[in-house]
C-alpha positions in Angstrom: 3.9 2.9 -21.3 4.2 -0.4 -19.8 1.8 -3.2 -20.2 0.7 -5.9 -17.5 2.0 -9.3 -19.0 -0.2 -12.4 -18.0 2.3 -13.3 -15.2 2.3 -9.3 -13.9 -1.9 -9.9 -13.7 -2.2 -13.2 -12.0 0.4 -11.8 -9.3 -1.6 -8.9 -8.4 -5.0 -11.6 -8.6 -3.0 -13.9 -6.5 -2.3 -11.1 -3.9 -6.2 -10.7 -3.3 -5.9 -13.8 -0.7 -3.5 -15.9 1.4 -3.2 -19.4 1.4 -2.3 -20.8 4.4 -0.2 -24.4 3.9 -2.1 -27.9 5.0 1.0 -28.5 7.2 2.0 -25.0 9.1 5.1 -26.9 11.1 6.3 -28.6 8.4 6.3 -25.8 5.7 7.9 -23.9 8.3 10.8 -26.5 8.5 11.1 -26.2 4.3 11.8 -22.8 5.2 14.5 -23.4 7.4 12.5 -22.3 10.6 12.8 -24.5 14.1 9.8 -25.1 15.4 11.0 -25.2 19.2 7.6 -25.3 20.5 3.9 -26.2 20.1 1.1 -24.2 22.3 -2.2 -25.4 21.2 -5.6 -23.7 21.4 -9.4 -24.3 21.6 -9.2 -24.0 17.5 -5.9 -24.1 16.6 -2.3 -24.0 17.7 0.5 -21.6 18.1 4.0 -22.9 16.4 7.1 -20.7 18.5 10.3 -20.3 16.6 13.2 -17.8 16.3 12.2 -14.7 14.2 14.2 -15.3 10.8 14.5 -11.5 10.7 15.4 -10.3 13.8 19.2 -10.1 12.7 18.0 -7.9 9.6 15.4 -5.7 11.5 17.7 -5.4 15.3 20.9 -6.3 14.4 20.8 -9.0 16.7 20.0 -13.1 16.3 16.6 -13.7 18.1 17.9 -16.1 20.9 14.7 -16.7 22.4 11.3 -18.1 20.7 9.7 -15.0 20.1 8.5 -15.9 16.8 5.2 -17.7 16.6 3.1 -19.0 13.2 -1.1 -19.8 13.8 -2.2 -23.4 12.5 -5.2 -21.8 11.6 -4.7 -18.5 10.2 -1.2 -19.2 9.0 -0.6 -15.2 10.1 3.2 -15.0 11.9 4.0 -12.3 14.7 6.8 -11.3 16.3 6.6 -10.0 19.6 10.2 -8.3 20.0 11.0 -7.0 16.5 7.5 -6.4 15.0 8.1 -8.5 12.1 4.3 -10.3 11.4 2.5 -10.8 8.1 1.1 -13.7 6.3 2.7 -16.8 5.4 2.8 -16.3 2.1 4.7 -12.8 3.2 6.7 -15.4 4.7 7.5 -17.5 2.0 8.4 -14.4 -0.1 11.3 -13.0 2.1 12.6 -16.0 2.9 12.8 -17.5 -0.6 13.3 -14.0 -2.0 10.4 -15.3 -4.3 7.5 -13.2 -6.1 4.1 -13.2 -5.1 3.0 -15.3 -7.6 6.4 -17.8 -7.1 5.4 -17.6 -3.2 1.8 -19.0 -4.3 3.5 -21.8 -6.5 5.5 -22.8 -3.5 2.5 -23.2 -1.1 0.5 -25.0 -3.5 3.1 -27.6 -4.2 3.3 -28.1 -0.5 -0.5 -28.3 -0.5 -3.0 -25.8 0.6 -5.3 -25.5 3.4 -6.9 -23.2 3.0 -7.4 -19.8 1.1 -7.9 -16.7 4.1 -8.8 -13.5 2.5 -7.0 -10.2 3.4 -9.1 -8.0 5.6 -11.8 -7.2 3.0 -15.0 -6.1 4.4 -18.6 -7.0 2.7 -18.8 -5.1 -0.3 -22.1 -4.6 -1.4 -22.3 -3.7 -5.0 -24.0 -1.3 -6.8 -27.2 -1.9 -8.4 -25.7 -0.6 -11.9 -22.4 -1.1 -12.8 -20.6 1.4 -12.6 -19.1 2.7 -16.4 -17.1 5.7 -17.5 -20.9 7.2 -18.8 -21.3 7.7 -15.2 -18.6 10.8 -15.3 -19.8 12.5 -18.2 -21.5 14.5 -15.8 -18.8 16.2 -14.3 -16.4 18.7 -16.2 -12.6 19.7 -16.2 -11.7 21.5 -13.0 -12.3 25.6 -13.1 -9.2 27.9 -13.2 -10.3 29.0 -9.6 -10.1 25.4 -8.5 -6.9 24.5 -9.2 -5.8 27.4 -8.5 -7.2 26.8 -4.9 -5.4 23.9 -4.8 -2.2 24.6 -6.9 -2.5 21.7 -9.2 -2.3 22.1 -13.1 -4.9 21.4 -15.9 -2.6 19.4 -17.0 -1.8 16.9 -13.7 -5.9 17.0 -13.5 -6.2 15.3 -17.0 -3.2 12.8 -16.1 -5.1 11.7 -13.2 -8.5 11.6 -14.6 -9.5 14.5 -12.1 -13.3 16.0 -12.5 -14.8 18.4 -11.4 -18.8 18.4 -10.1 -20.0 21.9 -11.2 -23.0 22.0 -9.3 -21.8 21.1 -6.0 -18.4 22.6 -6.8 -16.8 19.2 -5.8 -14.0 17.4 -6.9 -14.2 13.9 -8.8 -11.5 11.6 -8.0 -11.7 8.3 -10.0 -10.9 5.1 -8.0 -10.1 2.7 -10.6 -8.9 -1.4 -10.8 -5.4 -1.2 -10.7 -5.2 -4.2 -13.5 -7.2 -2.9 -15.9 -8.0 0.4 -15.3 -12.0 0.0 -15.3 -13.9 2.6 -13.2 -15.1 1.2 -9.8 -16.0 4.4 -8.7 -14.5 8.1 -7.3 -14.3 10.1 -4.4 -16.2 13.2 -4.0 -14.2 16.0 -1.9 -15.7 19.3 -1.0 -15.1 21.8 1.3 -16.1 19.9 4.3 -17.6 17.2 2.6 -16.4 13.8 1.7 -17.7 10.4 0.1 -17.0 7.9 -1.6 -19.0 6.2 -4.6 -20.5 3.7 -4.3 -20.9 3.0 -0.6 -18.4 -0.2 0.6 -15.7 0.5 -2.8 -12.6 -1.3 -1.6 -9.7 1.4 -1.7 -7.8 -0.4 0.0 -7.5 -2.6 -3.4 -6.4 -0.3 -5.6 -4.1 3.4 -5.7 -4.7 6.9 -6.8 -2.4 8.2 -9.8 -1.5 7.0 -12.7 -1.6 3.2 -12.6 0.6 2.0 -15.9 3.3 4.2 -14.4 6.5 1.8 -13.4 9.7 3.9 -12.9 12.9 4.2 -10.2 11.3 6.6 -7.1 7.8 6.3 -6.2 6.3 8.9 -4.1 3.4 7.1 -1.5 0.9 9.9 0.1 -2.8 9.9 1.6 -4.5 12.5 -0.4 -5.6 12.2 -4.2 -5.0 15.9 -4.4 -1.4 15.5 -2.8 -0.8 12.9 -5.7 -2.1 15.7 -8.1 -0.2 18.6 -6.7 2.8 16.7 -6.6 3.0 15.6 -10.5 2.0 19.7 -10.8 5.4 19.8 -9.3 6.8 17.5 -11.4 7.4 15.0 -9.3 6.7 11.9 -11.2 5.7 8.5 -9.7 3.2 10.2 -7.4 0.3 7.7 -5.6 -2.3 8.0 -3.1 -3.7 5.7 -0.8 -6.9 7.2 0.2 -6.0 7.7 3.6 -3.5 6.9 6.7 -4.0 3.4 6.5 -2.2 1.4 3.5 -3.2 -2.0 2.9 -0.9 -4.9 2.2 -2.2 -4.3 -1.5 -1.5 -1.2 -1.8 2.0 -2.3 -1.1 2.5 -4.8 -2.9 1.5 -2.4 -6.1 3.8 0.2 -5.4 7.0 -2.3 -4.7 5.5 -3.8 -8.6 6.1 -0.5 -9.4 9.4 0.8 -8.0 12.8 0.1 -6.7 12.4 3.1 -4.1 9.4 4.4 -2.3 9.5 7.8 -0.6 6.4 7.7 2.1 5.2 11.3 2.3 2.2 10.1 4.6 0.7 13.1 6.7 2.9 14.5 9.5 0.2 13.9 12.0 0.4 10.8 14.8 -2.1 8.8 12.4 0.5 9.2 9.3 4.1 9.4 11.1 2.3 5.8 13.0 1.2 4.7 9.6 5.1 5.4 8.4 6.4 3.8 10.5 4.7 0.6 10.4 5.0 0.7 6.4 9.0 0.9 7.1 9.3 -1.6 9.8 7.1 -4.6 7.6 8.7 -3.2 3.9 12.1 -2.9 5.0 12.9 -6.3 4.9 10.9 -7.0 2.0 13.1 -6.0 0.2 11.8 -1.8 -0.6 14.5 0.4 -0.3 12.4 3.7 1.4 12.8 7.1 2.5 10.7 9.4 4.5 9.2 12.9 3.1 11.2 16.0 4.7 9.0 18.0 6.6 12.2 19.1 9.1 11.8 22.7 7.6 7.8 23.2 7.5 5.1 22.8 10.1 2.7 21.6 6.8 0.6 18.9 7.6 1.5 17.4 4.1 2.4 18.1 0.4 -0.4 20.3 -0.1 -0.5 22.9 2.4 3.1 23.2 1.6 4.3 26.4 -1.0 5.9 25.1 -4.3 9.3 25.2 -3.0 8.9 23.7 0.4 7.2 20.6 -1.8 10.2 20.8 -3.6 12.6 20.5 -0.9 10.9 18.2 1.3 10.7 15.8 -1.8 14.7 16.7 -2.9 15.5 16.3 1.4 13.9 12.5 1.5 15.9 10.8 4.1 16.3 7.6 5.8 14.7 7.5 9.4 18.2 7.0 11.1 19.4 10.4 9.8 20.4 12.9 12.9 18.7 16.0 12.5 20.6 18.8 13.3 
C-alpha cells in the first residue's frame, strides 16, 4: 500500500483553492502567452490571447484571439476549442508542472489573491462525525448483494454497510488524505441522502483511496465502484454523481497513468464524458471511454457479469469508428 508523503499531502491541500497571480498580463507573458488585447470591465478586465492549446486540442494554431484570461478571477476560457480552467490549471500544462510546483510558481510571481473552487457553504455537523457513528449498521445480507451482484468481500474493501432497519445501504464518504469519516450516503430503494446535510463530495472519491496503480476506472455510482472490484476490476472510483469536480480529477490523475470514464450512458453522463476528456486530454491523462456499443445498460450495474466484462476489456478512445 502506498503512503501519502508530505509533498503528495500539501498537493492535494494546495488543490482546495486557486491563486490567481498579482499581475494576470505579465504572468501570462512568463508563460509565453501574447497578450494581443486588453477589454476592461466595471470590476475587472479581460486579457485576449491565442489559445496555447488549440494546436493540441484542433490540430490547428489558434490564429485569432480567442483566448481570454479574467484580471479578477484569473479563470481562462476559450471560446473555439473549449479549453478553460484556472490559472493555476494554466500554469500546470504549460510548464508541465505539479500542482504543488504550479503553486510555487505563482507565489514567486506574487499572489493576488486566493479564489476558492466552487465550494458551497458547508454547514457542519453539530458532532463530529467518528467511525462510532457506523457501528450501527452491519455487513450487507446475502439477499443484498445478491440484489446487487457485488461480493462480501468488495463490500468490506469499500467499507460498505448495511442499515438493517431501513434495509439501506451505507456508503462511507471519507477525506481522501487521511481517510477520516466525513460522513456516508444512504441508498434505498427510492431513497437517497446524504449525511450530514452540505458534505462536500465533490472533495473527495468513492473506493479505495490508498489505491495508486496503471488503469483507473472513473464511474457515478458507489455501487458501480463495488460491483466493478466484484468483477475484479481493480482501480475502481466513484464520483457521487454525473458531475466530477476539478478535485475529483486531480485525485484520480494522482492516482493513475490511464483513466477509463465509465460515467452513465445517459445525456447527463455521455455530456459529463465528454467534458472530462476535452479539459483532461491535454493535461496530460491518457483516457478511454467505457464500451457500452453492445448493451443498452444504463451503466456498470445493470449490466450482466460478462457484458461488465466486455465493456471494461472494449474501452476505446472516442475517435474509434464503430462498425
Amino acid at each position: 500500500m502506498k503512503t501519502n508523503s508530505p509533498t503528495d499531502v500539501w498537493e492535494q491541500l494546495a488543490a482546495y483553492s486557486n491563486p490567481v497571480p498579482s499581475d494576470v498580463a505579465g504572468a501570462m507573458v512568463r508563460l509565453g502567452i501574447e497578450v494581443v488585447r486588453e477589454v476592461s470591465g466595471d470590476d475587472s478586465t479581460e486579457f485576449l490571447a491565442r489559445c496555447p492549446a488549440h494546436l493540441a486540442l484542433t490540430g490547428k494554431a489558434d490564429r485569432r484571439p480567442s483566448f481570454s484570461v479574467n484580471s479578477r478571477s484569473g479563470l481562462f476560457n476559450c471560446f473555439s476549442c473549449g479549453y478553460a480552467g484556472a490559472f493555476i490549471d494554466l500554469v500546470e500544462d504549460l510548464l508541465g508542472y505539479a500542482r504543488v510546483e504550479a503553486w510555487h510558481w505563482i507565489a514567486r510571481h506574487g499572489v493576488y489573491r486566493t479564489r476558492d473552487e466552487e465550494q458551497p457553504e458547508r454547514k457542519e455537523p453539530e458532532e463530529r462525525i467518528t467511525e462510532a457513528a457506523l457501528a450501527l449498521y452491519t455487513p450487507p445480507p446475502p439477499e443484498a448483494l445478491a440484489s446487487r451482484r457485488v461480493t462480501a468481500e468488495a463490500c468490506i474493501a469499500f467499507g460498505v454497510l448495511w442499515d438493517p432497519g431501513k434495509k439501506h445501504w451505507i456508503l462511507p464518504i471519507r477525506n481522501p488524505m487521511t481517510g477520516e469519516l466525513w460522513g456516508w450516503q444512504e441508498k434505498g430503494k427510492r431513497f437517497f441522502r446524504n449525511y450530514p446535510a452540505g458534505i462536500l463530495k465533490s472533495r473527495t472519491l468513492f473506493g479505495d483511496l490508498a489505491w495508486y496503480g496503471s488503469t483507473a476506472l472513473l464511474l457515478e455510482s458507489p455501487l458501480d465502484a463495488v460491483r466493478a472490484y466484484s468483477l475484479g476490476i481493480g482501480g475502481a472510483f466513484a464520483s457521487f454523481g454525473a458531475h466530477v469536480s476539478e478535485m475529483q480529477m486531480r485525485l484520480i490523475k494522482s492516482r493513475c497513468t490511464t483513466l477509463i470514464l465509465g460515467l452513465d450512458n445517459d445525456t447527463a453522463g455521455l455530456t459529463s464524458r465528454d467534458r472530462l476528456y476535452q479539459r483532461w486530454r491535454p493535461r496530460g491523462l491518457p483516457m478511454r471511454f467505457l464500451d457500452y456499443a453492445e448493451t443498452p445498460a444504463k451503466d456498470l450495474g445493470d449490466m450482466t457479469d460478462a457484458a461488465a466484462k466486455a465493456a471494461y476489456a472494449g474501452a476505446h478512445y472516442p475517435w474509434r469508428r464503430r462498425r
